[in-house]
N, C-alpha and C positions, 0 to 999 in steps of 0.2 A: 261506249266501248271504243269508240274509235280514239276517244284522244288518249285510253290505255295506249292501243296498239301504236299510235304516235308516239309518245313518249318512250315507247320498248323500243322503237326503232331510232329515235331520235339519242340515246343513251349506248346504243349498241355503236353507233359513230362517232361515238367520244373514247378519245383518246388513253389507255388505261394507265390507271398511277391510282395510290394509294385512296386519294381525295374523290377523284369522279369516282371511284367503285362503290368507296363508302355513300357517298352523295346520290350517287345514279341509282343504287341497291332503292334508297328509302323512295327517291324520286317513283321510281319502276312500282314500289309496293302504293302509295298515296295513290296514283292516277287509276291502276287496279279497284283500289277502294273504292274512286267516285264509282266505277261503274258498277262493280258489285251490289253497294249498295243501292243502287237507283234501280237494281235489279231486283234485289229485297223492297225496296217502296213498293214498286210495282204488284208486288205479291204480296202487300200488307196483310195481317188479320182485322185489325183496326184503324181507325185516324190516330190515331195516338203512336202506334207502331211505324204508320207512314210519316209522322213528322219527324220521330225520332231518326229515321231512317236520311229524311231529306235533311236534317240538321247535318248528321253523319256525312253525306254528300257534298255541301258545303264546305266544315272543316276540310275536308282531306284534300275538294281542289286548293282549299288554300294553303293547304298545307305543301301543294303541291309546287303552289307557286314560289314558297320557299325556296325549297330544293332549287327548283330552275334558277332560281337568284345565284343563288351559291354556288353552281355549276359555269364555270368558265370556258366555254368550248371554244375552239380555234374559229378565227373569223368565218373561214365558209360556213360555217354551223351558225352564226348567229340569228341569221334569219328564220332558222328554225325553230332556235329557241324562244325567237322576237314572238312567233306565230303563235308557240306552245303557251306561252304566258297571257296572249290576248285571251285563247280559248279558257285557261284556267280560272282567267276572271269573268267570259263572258259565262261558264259556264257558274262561280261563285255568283254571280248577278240573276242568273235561269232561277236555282235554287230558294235565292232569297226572294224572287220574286213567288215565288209556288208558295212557300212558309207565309209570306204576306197574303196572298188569296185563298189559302187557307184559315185564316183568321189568327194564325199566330204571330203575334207580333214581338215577342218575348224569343229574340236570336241575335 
């Protein structure tokens, strides 16, 4: 949840123009996703439902990481976004490792 709340504040500091809004909009919804659904895992009915779930968690930091790519913030911002993109993959790496200890290796 927090690298939601990261990224909502780190998009609210970018500059508005056509480009960041549309970009910042999907950016804002993806990082929402990881945590939602890792919120869903958590409360699986089954292993099946939780992998689906952590799969779900996966794509959308990556997805995430997209956006962040695509979003060009004014220098003082870079570092924020330097920070936003380590977590988006540290947290792609959390996930794939959970999907590997749970025996799936088909991701």
């Amino acid at each position: 949840m927090l690298f939601a709340r990261e990224t909502n504040a780190f998009v609210r500091r970018l500059p508005k123009d056509v480009t960041v809004s549309e970009n910042g909009r999907q950016l804002v919804r993806s990082a929402g996703s990881v945590a939602a659904n890792y919120i869903e895992a958590n409360e699986a009915l089954s292993k099946k439902d939780f992998i689906m779930r952590i799969k779900i968690c996966r794509k959308e930091a990556k997805e995430s990481r997209l956006w962040l790519n695509l979003l060009q913030p004014p220098i003082q911002e870079m570092t924020y976004k330097d920070r936003l993109l380590d977590e988006a993959t540290q947290l792609m790496k959390i996930f794939g490792a959970i999907l590997t200890k749970t025996g799936n290796t088909k991701f």
